[in-house]
NUDREN-944459 format. One line per 2 residues: their letters; for each residue x, y, z of C-alpha. Coordinates in steps of 0.1 Angstrom, whole numbers, plus 2048, in hexadecimal, padded with zeros to 3 digits. Example, Ala and Ser with C-alpha at 12.3 -4.5 7.8 and 13.67 -1.06 7.14 Angstrom:
AS) 87B,7D3,84E ~ 889,7F5,847 $
This chain:
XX) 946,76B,253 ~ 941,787,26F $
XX) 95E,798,281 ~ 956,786,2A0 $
XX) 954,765,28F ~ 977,768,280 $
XX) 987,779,2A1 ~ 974,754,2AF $
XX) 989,73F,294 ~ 9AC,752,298 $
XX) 9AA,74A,2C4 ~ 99E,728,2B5 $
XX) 9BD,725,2A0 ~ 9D8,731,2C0 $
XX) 9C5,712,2D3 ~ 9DD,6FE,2CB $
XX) A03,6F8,2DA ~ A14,6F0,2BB $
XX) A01,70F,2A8 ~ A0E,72A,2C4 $
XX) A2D,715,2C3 ~ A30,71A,29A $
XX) A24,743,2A0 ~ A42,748,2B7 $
XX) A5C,739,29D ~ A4D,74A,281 $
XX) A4D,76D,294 ~ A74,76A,28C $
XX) A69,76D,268 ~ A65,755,24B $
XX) A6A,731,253 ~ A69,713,235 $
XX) A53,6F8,241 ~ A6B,6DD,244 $
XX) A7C,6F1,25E ~ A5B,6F1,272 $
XX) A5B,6CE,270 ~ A7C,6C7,27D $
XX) A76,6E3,296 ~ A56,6CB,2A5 $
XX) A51,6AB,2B1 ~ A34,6A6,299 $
XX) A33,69A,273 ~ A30,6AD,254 $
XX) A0D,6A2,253 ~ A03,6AE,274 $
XX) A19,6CB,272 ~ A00,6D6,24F $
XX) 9E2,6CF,25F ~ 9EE,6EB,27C $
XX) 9FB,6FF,25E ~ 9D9,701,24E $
XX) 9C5,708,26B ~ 9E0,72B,274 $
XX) 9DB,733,248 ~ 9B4,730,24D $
XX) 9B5,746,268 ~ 9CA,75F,257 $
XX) 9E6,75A,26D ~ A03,74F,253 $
XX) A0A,756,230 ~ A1B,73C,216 $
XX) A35,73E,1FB ~ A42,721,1E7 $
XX) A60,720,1DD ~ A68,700,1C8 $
XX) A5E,6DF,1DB ~ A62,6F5,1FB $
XX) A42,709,20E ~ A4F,727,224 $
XX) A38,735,23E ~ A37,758,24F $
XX) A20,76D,264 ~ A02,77B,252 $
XX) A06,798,265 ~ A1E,7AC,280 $
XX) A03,7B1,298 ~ 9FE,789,29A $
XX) A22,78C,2B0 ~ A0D,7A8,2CA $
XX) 9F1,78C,2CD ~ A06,770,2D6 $
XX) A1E,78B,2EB ~ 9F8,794,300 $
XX) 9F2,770,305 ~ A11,76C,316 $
XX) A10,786,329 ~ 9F1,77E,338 $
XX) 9F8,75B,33B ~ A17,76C,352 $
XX) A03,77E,367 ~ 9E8,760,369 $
XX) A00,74A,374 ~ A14,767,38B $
XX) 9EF,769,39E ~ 9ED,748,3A4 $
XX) A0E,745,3B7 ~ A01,760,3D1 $
């Protein structure tokens, strides 16, 4: 897979409420899943289907720790992205109101 491809598949990945919604609580730091899910309005199966689509895109790592599956950020400079979209969802939304 190309750089452009996988650039294509991580802005695939933020597509998703729930998935920028699961970047901003893990930006905090690690989070066990069963957290997440009490966090959301969606089920534990949902909620993994979201979670594999962000660990495919190289957004989150894993760790298991007994029964229990803890996600964090794959990388600091995933917090700057999501940081960027807001910002220029600020300034979209700023624009329109003039």
């Amino acid at each position: 897979m190309n750089s452009t491809t996988f650039q294509a598949k991580v802005f695939k990945a933020l597509g998703h409420p729930l998935r920028l919604q699961i970047l901003k609580k893990l930006s905090n730091g690690e989070v066990c899943v069963c957290r997440l899910v009490d966090d959301t309005e969606f089920s534990q199966a949902n909620l993994s289907q979201h979670l594999k689509i962000l660990s495919n895109a190289g957004l989150i790592a894993k760790r298991k720790e007994g029964n229990f599956s803890h996600y964090r950020l794959a990388d600091d400079n995933i917090i700057k992205l999501v940081q960027i979209c807001e910002a220029i969802t600020t300034n979209y939304i700023k624009k329109l109101g003039e």
